[in-house]
N, C-alpha and C positions, 0 to 999 in steps of 0.2 A: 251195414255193408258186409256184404261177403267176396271172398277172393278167395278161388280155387288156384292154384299152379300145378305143372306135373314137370320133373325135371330131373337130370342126370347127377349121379353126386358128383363135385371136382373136391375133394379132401384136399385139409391143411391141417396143421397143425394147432398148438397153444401161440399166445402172443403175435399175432400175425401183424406185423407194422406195417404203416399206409405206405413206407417208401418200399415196400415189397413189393402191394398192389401196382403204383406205378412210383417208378426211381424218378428223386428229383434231377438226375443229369438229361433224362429226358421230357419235364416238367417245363426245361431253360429254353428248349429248345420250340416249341409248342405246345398250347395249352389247349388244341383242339382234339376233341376225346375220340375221334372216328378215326385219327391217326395217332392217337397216343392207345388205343386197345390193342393196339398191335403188339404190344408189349407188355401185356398184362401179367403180372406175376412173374416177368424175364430173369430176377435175381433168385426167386425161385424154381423154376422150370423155365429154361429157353423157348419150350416147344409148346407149354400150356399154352399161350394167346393163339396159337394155328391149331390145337386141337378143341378150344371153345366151340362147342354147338348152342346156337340158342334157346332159351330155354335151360339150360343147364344151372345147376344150384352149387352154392360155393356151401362147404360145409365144414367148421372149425370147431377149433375148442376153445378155450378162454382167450378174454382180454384180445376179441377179434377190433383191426380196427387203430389198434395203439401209436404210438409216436406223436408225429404233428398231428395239426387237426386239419390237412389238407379236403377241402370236400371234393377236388376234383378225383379223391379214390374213388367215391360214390359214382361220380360221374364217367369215368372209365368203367366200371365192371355193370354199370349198365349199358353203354356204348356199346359192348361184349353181347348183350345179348342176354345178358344174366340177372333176373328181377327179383331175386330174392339170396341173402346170403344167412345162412341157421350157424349159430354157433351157441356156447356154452352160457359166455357173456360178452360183453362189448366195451369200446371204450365207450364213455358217454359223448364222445363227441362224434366220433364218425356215425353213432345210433342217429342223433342226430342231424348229422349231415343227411343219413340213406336215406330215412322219411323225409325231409328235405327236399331232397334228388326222385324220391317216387322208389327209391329203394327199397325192400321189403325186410327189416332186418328183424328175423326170428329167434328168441332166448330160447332156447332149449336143450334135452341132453342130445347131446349127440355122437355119444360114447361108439356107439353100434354100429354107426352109418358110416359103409366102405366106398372106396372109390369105384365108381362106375357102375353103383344102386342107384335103382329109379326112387321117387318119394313123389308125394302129395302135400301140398301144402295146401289146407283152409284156413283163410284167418276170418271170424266170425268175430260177432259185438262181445262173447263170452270168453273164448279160448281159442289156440293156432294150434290147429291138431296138426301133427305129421304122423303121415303111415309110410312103412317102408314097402313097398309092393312088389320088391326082389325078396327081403327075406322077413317080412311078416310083423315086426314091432309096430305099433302105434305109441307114440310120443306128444304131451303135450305142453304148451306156450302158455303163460301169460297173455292175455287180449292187450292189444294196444286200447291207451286212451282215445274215445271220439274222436276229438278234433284229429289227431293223428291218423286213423284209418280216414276221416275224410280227405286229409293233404294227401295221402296215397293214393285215393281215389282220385283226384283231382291231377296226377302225375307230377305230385312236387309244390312246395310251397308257394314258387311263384305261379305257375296254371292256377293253383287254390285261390290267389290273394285276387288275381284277374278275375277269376270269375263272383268271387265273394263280394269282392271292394274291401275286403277287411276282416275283420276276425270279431263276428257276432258274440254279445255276451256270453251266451248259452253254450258255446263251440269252445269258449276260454274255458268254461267251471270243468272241462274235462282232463286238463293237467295238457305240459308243454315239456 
């Protein structure tokens, strides 16, 4: 599988908790993610959810992802418009969640990358290269495991399991 992306940076910082992405006081209220995006990142930028264009790449530094293990994060900052989030490292579980959700979530350095650089994202069977195509670095990823670039493909665990029936032996030996 390969997956090209081209997309806007929106910078964050280290430790980025899931009640950032979306607050649980709005979580009580509705769990539906086409009107919980409107609020994406509210406790950190009021205005980020009204300046999302789609297409646009969220781009952090460590322990992206942290707190609970809510997956409706995943699910709101795709709602957003936004199919891939690159950070340093992750928590394991929201990593999980995003491949999950059909989220594209990239390890890499992303020391360089400013707010409001364009980037490339390939993720290949080998490596997830990023190129910065405002100011010139190439950076790269770790390959996701098989099965995991297929659940991607497939937009989300459950599209994957729908059309597989299941999780073939062969699609298991590549790590979960």
């Amino acid at each position: 599988m390969t997956l090209a992306l081209e997309g806007r940076v929106r910078k964050f910082g280290d430790h980025v908790n899931t009640d950032y992405v979306i607050t649980s006081t709005r979580k009580r209220d509705t769990l539906d993610v086409s009107v919980l995006k409107q609020y994406l990142f509210e406790v950190v930028d009021p205005k980020f959810a009204a300046s999302v264009q789609p297409g646009d790449l969220i781009v952090a530094g460590r322990n992206f992802g942290c707190g609970s293990a809510m997956e409706i994060a995943a699910s709101v900052i795709l709602a957003a418009g936004i199919r891939a989030v690159l950070a340093e490292s992750f928590s394991r579980t929201f990593f999980r969640n995003a491949i999950n959700n059909g989220l594209l979530p990239v390890q890499c350095d992303t020391k360089a990358m400013r707010e409001g650089q364009s980037l490339s994202v390939t993720l290949s069977e080998t490596a997830v290269v990023v190129k910065n195509l405002t100011a010139g670095p190439t950076v790269t990823g770790p390959a996701l495991p098989g099965i995991m670039q297929s659940i991607l493909a497939a937009g989300g665990l459950v599209p994957y399991l729908r059309a597989n029936g299941g999780f073939s032996a062969a699609s298991s030996q590549g790590g979960t």
